[in-house]
C-alpha positions, 0 to 999 in steps of 0.5 A: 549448094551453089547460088546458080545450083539453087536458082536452077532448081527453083526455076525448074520447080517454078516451070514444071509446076506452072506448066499445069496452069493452060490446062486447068484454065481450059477445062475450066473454060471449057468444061470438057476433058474429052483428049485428057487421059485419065491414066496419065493423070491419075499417076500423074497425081499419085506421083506428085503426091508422093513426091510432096511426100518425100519432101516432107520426110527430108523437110525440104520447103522447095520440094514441097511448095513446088508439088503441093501447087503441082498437086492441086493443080493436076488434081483439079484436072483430074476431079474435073475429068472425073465429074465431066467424064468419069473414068473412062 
């Protein structure tokens, strides 16, 4: 794979994965969850984990740095959507 193939990609995991930063810093902050939806999280969450699945299958570290963050992050939300509003 190219030098610039590589660092695209690890841009890309690097934004998607700290995307989720601002919003578990304002739940945090907050404590509210109320405009969050537990159905995008929720499969979100499930999706990411597969994905960390996936790379560990193929032994791909990029892939699987990237979204084990990205599951700890999003799962953090939704533990916290969870706790704070249940599941509705």
């Amino acid at each position: 794979m190219s030098t610039l193939a590589n660092l695209i990609g690890f841009l890309a995991a690097t934004l998607t994965t700290i995307a989720f930063i601002p919003q578990v810093i304002k739940v945090w902050r907050t404590r509210s969850t109320r405009d969050v939806s537990i159905g995008m999280y929720t499969l979100f969450t499930a999706g990411v984990a597969l994905w960390f699945c996936y790379g560990l299958m193929i032994g791909s570290w990029p892939v699987m740095a990237a979204n084990a963050i990205t599951l700890i992050l999003a799962g953090l939300v939704l533990i916290m959507k969870i706790r704070i509003d249940g599941w509705r």
